[in-house]
Backbone as a chain_set.jsonl record, in Angstrom:
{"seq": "XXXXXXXXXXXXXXXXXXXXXXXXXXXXXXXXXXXXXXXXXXXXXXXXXXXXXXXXXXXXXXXXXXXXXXXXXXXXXXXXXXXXXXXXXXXXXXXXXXXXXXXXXXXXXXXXXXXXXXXXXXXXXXXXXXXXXXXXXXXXXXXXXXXXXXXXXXXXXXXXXXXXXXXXXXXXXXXXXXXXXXXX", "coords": {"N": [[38.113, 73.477, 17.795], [40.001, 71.237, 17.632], [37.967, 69.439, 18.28], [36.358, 69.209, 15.732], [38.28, 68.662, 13.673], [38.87, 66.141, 14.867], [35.467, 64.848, 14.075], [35.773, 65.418, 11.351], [37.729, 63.592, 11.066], [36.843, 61.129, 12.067], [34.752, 60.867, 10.125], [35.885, 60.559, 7.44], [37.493, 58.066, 8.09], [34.454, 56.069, 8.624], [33.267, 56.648, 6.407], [35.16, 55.545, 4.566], [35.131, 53.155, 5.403], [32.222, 52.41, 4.907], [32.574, 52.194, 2.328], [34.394, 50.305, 1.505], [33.117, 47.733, 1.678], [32.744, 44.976, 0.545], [30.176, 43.568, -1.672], [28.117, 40.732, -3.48], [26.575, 38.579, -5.363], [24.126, 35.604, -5.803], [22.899, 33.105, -7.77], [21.059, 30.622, -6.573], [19.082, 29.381, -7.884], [19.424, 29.007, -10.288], [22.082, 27.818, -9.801], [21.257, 25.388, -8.757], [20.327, 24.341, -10.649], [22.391, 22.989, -12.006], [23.414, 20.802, -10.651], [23.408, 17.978, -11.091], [23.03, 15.661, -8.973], [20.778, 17.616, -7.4], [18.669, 17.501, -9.224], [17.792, 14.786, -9.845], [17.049, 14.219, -7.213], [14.905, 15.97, -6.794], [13.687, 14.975, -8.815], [13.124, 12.567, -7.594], [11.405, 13.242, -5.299], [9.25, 14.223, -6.954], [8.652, 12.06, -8.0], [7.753, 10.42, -5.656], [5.747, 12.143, -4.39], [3.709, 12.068, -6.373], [3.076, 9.47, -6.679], [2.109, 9.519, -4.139], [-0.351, 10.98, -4.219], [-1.533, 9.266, -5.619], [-2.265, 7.242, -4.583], [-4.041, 8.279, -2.349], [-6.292, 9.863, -4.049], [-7.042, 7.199, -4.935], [-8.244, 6.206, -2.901], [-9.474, 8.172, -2.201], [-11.563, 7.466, -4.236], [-12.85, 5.216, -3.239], [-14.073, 5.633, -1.075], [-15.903, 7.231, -2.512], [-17.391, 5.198, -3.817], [-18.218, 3.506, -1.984], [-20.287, 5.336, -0.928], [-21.695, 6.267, -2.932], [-23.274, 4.134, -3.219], [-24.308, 3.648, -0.796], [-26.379, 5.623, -0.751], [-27.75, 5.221, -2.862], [-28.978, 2.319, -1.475], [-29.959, 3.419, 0.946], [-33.126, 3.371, 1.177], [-33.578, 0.997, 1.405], [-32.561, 0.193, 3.898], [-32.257, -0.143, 7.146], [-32.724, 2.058, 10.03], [-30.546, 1.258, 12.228], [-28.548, 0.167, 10.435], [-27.974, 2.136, 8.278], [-26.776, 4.069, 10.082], [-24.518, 2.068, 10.42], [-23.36, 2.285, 8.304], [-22.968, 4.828, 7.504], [-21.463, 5.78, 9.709], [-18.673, 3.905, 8.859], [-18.023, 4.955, 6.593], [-17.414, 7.817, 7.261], [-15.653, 7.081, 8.658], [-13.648, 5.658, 7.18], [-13.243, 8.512, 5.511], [-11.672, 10.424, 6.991], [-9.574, 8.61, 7.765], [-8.49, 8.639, 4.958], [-7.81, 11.112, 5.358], [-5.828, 11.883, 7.641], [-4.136, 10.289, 6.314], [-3.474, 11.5, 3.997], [-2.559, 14.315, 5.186], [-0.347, 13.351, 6.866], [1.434, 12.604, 4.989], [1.59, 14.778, 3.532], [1.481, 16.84, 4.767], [2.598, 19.76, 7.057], [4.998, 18.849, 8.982], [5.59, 16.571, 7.361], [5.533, 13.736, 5.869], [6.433, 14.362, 3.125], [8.209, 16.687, 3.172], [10.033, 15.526, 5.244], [11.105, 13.562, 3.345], [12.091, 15.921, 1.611], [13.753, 17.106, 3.079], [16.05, 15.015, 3.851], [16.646, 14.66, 1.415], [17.19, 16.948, 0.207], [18.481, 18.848, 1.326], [20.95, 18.445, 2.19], [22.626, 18.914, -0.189], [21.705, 21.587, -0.369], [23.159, 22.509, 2.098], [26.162, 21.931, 1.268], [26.362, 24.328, -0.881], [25.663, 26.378, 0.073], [27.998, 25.855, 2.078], [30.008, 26.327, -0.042], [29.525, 29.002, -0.993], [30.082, 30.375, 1.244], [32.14, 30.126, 2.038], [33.632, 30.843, -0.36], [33.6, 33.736, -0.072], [34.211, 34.158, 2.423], [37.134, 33.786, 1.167], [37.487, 35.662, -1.024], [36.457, 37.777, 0.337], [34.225, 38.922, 1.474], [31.415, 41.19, 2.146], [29.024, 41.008, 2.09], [26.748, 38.433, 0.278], [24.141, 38.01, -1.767], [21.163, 36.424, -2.454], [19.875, 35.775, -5.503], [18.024, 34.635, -6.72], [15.841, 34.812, -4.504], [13.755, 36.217, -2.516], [14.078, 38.588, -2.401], [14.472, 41.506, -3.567], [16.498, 43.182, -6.734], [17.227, 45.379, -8.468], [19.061, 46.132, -10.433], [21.908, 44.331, -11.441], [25.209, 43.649, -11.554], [26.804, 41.71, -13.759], [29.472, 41.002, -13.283], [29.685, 40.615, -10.494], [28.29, 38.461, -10.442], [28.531, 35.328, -8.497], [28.124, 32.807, -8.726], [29.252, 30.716, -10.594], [31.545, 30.405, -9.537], [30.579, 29.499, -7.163], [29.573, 26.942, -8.51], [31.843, 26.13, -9.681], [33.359, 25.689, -7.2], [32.102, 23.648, -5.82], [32.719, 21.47, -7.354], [31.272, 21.313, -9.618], [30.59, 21.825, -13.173], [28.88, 24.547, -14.721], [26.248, 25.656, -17.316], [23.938, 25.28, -18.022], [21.738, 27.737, -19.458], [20.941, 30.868, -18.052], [18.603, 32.097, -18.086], [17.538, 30.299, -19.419], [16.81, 28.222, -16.901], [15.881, 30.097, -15.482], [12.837, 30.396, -17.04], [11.621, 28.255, -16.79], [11.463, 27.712, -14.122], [9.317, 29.489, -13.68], [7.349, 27.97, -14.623]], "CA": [[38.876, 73.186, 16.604], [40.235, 69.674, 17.525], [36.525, 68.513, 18.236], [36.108, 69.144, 13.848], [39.011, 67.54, 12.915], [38.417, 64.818, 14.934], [34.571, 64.625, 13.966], [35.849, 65.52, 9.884], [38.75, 61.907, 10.952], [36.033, 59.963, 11.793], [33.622, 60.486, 8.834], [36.249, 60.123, 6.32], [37.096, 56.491, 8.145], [33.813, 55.83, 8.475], [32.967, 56.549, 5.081], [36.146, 54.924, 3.682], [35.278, 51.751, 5.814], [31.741, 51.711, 4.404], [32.75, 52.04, 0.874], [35.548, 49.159, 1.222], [32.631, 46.739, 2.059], [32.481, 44.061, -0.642], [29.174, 41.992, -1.977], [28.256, 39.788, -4.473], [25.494, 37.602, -5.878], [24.612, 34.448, -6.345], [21.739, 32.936, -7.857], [20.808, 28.946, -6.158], [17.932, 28.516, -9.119], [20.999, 28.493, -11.592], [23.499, 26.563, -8.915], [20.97, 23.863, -8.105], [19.708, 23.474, -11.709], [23.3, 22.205, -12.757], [23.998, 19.616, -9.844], [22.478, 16.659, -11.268], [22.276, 15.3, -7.746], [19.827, 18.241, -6.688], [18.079, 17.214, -10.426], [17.842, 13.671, -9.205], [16.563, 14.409, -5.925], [13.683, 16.628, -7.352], [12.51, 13.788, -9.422], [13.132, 11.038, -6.805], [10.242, 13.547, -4.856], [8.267, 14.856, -7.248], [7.448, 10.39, -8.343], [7.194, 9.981, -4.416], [4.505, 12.828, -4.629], [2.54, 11.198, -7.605], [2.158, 7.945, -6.208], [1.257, 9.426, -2.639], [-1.508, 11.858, -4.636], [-2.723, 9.204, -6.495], [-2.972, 6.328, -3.6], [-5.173, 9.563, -1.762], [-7.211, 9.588, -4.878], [-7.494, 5.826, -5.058], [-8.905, 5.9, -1.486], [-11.477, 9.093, -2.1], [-12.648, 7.219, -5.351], [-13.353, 4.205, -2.993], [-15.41, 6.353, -0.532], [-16.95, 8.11, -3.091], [-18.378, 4.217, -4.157], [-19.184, 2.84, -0.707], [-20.984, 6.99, -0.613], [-22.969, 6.186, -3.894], [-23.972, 2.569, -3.325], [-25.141, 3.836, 0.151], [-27.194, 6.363, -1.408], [-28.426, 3.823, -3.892], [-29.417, 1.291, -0.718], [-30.903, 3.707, 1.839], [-33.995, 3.104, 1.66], [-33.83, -0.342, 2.095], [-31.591, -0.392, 5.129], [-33.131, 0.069, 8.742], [-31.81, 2.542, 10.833], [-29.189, 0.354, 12.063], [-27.629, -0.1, 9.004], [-27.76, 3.6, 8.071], [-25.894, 4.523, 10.95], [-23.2, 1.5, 10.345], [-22.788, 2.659, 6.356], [-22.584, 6.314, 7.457], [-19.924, 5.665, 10.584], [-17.752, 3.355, 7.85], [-17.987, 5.851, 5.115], [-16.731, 9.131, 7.446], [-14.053, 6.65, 9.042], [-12.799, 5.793, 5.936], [-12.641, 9.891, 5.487], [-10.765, 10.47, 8.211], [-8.226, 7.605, 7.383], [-8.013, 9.245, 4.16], [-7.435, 13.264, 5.515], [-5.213, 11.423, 8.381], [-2.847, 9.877, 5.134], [-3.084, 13.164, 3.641], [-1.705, 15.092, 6.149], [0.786, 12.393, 7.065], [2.206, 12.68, 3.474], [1.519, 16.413, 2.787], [1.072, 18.046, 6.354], [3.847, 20.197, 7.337], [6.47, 18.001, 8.685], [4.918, 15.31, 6.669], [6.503, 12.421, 5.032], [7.44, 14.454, 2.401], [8.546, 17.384, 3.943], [11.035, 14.916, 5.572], [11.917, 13.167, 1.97], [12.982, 16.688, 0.891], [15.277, 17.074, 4.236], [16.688, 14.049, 3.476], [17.273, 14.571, -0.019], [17.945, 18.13, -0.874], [19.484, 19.141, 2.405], [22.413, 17.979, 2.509], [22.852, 20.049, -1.447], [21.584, 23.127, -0.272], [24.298, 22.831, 3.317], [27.593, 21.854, -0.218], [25.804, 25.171, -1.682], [25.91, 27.28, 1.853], [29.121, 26.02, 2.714], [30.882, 26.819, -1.018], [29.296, 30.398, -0.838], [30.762, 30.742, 2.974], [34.095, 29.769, 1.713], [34.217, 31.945, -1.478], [32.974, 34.753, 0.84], [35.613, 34.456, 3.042], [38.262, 34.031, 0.563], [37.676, 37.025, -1.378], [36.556, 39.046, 1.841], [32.763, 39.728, 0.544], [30.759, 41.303, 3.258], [27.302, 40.028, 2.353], [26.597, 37.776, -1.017], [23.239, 38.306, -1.362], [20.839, 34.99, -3.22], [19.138, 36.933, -6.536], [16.806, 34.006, -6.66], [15.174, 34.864, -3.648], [12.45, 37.323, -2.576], [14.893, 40.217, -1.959], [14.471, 42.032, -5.066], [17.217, 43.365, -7.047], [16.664, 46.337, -9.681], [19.898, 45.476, -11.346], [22.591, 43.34, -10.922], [26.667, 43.721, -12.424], [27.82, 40.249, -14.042], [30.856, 40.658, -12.816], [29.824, 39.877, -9.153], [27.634, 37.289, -9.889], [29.581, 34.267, -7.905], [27.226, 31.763, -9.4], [29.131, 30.047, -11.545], [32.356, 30.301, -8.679], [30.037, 28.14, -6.256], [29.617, 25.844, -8.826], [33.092, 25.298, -9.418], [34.444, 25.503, -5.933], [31.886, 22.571, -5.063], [33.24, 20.485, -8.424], [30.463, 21.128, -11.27], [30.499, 22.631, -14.328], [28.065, 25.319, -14.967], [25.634, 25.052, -18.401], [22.227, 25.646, -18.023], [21.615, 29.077, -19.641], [20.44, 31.523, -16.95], [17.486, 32.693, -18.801], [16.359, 28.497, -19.369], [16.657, 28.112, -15.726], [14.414, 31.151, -14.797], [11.947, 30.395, -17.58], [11.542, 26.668, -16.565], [11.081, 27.881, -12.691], [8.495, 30.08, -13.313], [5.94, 27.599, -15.213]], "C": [[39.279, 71.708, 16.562], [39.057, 68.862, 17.403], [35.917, 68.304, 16.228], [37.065, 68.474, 13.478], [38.703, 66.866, 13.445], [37.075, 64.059, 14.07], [35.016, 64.363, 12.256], [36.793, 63.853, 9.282], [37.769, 60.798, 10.754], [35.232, 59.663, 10.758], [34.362, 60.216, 7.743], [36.576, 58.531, 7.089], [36.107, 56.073, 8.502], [33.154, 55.403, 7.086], [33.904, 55.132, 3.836], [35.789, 53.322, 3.906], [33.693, 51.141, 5.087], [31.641, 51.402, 2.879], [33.807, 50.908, 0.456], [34.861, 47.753, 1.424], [32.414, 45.927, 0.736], [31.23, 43.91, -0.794], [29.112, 41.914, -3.232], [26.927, 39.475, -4.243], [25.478, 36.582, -5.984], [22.796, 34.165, -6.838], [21.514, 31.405, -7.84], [20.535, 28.769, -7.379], [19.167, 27.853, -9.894], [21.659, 27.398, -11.016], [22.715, 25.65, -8.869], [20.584, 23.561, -9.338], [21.197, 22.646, -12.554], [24.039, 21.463, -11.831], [23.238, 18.612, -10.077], [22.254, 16.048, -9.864], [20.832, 15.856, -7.363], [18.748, 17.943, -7.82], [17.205, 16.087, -10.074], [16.378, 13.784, -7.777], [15.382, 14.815, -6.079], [12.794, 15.363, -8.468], [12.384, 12.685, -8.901], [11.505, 11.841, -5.578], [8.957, 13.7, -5.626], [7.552, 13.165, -7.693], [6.978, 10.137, -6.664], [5.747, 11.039, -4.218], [3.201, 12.194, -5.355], [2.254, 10.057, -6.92], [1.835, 8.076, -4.788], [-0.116, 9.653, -3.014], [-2.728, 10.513, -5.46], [-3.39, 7.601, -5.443], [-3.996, 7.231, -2.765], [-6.583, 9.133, -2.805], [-7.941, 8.478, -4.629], [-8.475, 5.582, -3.978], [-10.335, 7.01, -1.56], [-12.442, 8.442, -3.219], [-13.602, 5.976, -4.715], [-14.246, 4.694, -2.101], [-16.309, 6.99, -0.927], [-18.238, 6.406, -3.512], [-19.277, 3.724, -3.332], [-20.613, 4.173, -0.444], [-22.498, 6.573, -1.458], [-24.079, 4.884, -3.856], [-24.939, 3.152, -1.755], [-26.314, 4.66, 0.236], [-28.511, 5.862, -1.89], [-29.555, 2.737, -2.673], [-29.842, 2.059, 0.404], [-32.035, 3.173, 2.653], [-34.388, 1.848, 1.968], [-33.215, -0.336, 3.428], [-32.604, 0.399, 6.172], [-31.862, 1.256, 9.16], [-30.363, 2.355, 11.169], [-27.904, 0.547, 11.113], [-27.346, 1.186, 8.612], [-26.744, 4.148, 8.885], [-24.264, 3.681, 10.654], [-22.022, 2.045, 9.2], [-22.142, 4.009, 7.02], [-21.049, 6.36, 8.316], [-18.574, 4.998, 9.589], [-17.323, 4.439, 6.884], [-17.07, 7.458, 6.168], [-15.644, 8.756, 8.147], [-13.203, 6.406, 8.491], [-12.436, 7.497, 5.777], [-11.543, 10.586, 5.911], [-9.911, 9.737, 8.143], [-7.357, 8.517, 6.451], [-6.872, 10.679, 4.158], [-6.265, 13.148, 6.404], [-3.615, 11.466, 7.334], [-2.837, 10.971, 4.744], [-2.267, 14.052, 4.223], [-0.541, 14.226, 6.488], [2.074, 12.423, 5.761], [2.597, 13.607, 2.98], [1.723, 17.415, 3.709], [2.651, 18.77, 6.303], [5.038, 20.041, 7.963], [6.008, 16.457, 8.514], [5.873, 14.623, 6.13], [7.116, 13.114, 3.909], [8.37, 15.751, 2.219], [10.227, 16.704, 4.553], [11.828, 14.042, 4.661], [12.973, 13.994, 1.922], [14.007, 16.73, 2.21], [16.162, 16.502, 3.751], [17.546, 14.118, 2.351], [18.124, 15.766, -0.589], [18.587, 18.786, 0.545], [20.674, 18.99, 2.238], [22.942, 18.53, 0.906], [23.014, 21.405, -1.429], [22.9, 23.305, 1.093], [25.669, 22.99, 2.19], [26.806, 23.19, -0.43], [26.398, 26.147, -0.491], [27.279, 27.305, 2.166], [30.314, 26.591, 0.924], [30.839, 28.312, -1.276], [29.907, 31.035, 0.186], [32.131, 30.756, 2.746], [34.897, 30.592, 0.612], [34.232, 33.751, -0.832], [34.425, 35.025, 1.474], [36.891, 34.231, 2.299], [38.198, 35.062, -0.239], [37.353, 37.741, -0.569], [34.896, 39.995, 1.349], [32.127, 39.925, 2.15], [29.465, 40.84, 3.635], [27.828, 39.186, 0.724], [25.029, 37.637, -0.372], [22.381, 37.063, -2.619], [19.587, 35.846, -4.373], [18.162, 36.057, -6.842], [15.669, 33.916, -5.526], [14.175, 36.257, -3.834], [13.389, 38.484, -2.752], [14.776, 40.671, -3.178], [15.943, 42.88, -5.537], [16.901, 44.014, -8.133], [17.507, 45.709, -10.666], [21.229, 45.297, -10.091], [23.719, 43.412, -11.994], [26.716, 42.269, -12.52], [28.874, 40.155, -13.681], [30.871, 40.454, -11.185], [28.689, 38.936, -8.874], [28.657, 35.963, -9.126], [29.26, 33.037, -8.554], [28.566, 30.437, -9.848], [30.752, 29.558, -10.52], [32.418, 29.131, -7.962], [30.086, 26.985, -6.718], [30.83, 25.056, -9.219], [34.001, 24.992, -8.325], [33.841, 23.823, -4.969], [31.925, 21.268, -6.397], [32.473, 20.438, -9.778], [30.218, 21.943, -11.937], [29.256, 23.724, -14.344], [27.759, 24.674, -16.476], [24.414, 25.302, -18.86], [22.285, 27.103, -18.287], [20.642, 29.152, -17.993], [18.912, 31.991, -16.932], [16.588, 31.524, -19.155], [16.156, 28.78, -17.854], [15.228, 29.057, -14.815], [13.443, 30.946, -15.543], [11.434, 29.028, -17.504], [11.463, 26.64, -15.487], [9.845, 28.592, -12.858], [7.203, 29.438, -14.032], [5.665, 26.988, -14.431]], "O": [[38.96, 70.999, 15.607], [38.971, 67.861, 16.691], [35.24, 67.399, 15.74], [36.754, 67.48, 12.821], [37.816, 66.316, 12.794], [37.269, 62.998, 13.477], [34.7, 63.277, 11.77], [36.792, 63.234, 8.218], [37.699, 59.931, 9.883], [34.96, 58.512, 10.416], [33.745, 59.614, 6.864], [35.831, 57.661, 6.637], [36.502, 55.097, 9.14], [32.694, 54.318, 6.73], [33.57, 54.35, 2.946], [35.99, 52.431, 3.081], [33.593, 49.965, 4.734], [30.876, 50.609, 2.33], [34.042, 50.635, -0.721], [35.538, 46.725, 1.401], [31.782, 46.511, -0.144], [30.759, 44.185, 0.309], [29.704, 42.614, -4.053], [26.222, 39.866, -3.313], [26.554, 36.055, -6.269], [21.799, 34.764, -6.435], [21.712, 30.798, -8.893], [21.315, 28.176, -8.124], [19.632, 26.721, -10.027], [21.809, 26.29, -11.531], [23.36, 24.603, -8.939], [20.386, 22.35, -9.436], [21.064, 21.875, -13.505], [25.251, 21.366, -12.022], [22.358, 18.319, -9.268], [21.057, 15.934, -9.6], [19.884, 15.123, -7.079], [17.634, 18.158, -7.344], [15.992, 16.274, -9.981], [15.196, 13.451, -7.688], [14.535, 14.109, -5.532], [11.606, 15.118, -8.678], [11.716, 11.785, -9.412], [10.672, 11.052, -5.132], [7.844, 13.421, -5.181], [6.338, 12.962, -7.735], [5.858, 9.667, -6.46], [4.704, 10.484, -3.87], [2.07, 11.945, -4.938], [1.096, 9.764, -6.621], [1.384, 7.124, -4.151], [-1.035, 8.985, -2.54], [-3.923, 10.57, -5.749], [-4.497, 7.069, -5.528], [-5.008, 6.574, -2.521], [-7.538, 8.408, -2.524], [-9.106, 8.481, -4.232], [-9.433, 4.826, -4.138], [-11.515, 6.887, -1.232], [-13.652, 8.655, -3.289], [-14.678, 5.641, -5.21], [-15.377, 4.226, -2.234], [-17.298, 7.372, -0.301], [-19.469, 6.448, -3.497], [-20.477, 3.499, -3.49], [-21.678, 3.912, 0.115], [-23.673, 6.529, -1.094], [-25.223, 4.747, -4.29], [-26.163, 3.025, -1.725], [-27.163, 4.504, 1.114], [-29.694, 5.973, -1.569], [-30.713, 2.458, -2.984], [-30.273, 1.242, 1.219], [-32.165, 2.776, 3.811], [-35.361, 1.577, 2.672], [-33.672, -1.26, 4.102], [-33.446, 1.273, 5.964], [-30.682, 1.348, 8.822], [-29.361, 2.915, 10.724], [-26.744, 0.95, 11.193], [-26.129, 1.374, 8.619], [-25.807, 4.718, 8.325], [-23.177, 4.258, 10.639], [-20.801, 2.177, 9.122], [-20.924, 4.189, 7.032], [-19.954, 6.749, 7.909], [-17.511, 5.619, 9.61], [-16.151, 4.593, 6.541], [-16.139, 8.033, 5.604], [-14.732, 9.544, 8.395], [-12.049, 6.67, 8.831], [-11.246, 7.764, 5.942], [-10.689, 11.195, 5.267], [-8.949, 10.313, 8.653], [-6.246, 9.005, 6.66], [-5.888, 11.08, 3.536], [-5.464, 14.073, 6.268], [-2.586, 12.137, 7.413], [-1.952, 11.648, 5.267], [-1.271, 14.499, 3.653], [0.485, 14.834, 6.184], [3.294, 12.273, 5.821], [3.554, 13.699, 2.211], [2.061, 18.581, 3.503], [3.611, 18.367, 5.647], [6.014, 20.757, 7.742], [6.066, 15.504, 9.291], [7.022, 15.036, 5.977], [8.221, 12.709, 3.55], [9.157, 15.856, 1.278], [11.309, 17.253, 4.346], [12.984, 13.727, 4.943], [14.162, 13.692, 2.032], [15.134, 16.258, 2.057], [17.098, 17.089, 3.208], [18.729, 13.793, 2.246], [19.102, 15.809, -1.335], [19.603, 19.392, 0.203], [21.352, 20.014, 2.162], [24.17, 18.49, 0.973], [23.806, 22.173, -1.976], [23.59, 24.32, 0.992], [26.24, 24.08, 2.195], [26.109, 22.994, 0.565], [27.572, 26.498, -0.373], [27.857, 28.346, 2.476], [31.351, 27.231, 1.099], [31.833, 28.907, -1.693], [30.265, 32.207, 0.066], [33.029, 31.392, 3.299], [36.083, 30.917, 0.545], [34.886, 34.694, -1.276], [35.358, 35.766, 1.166], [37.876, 34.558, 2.961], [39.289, 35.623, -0.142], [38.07, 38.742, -0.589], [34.637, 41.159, 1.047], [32.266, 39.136, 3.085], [28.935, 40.477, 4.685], [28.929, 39.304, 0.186], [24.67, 37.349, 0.77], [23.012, 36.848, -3.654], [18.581, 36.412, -3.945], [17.187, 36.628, -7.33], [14.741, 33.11, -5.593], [13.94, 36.995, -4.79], [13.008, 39.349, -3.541], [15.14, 39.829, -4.0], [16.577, 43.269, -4.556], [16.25, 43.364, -8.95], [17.088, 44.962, -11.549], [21.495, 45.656, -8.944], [23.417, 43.28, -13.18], [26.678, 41.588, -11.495], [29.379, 39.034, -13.738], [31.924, 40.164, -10.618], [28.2, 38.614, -7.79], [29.788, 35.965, -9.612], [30.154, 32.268, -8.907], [28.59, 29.344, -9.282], [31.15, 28.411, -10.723], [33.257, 28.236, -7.859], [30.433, 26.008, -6.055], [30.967, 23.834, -9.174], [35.033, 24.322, -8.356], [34.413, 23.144, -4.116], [31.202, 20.274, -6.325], [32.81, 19.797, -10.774], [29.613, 22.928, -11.517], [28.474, 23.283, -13.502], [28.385, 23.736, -16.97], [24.03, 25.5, -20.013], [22.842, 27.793, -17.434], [20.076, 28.348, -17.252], [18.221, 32.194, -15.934], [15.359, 31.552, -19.217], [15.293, 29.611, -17.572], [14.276, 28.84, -14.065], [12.49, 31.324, -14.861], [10.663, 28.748, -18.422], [11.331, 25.464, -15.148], [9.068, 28.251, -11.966], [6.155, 30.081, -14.107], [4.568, 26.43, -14.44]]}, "num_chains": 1, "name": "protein.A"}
């Protein structure tokens, strides 16, 4: 008899404790599309991108010339010479695929831009979510712009718009621009 009430104590505080668990939402896309800094930052990479992609270019259009002219001058050249053109032409390649990767590779130059740049946005983002968290007492806050899927979602615990005022900026950007301007 005591072993049931006890067992019937624990499942109602069990139960009670997991039904008292808070969470919340938040959705970055939205938070970072109205910090002009993180705005900023995204177009201070995406021109450092363009003019890496198109000095790359500039360099395959120049191996593609030394490629065609060597083509062109074959048959005049001796051995020798064939071999010098060809070694020039796949060292240039290799310069090229070298800068490539250096620029693009995976902790590439710009790889380490974005560190630089949007880091230190997304840590203000992390730490205003950590702080709203623990001041209302949320057990998870879970990021609705991420993979985790979400069937539906109450407006009244999105935090969104919380984060953005607890780290000083206005909200603005419809929610519905933001997602339709991420996904082109």
């Amino acid at each position: 008899m005591k072993k049931t009430i006890i067992s019937a104590v624990l499942m109602v505080i069990t139960t009670t404790a997991a039904l008292a668990q808070k969470f919340a939402f938040v959705d970055t896309e939205y938070i970072l599309a109205n910090i002009p800094e993180y705005k900023q930052a995204q177009a201070e990479l995406d021109k450092t991108s363009v003019n890496w992609q198109k000095e790359i270019e500039a360099k395959y259009a120049e191996i593609d010339k030394l490629y065609k002219a060597y083509q062109a001058e074959q048959i005049l050249l001796t051995e020798d010479m064939k071999k010098k053109r060809e070694a020039e032409i796949v060292g240039k390649e290799k310069e090229v695929k070298d800068l490539q990767k250096q620029h693009f590779g995976v902790d590439g130059d710009l790889f380490k831009k974005r560190q630089e740049l949007v880091k230190p946005i997304q840590d203000k983002v992390y730490n205003a979510v950590k702080e709203i968290a623990q001041k209302q007492t949320f057990a998870v806050i879970f990021d609705k712009s991420s993979e985790l899927t979400m069937l539906y979602t109450n407006p009244k615990y999105d935090k969104s718009e919380e984060v953005l005022e607890s780290m000083g900026y206005k909200g603005g950007t419809k929610k519905d621009e933001v997602k339709s301007t991420n996904k082109k």
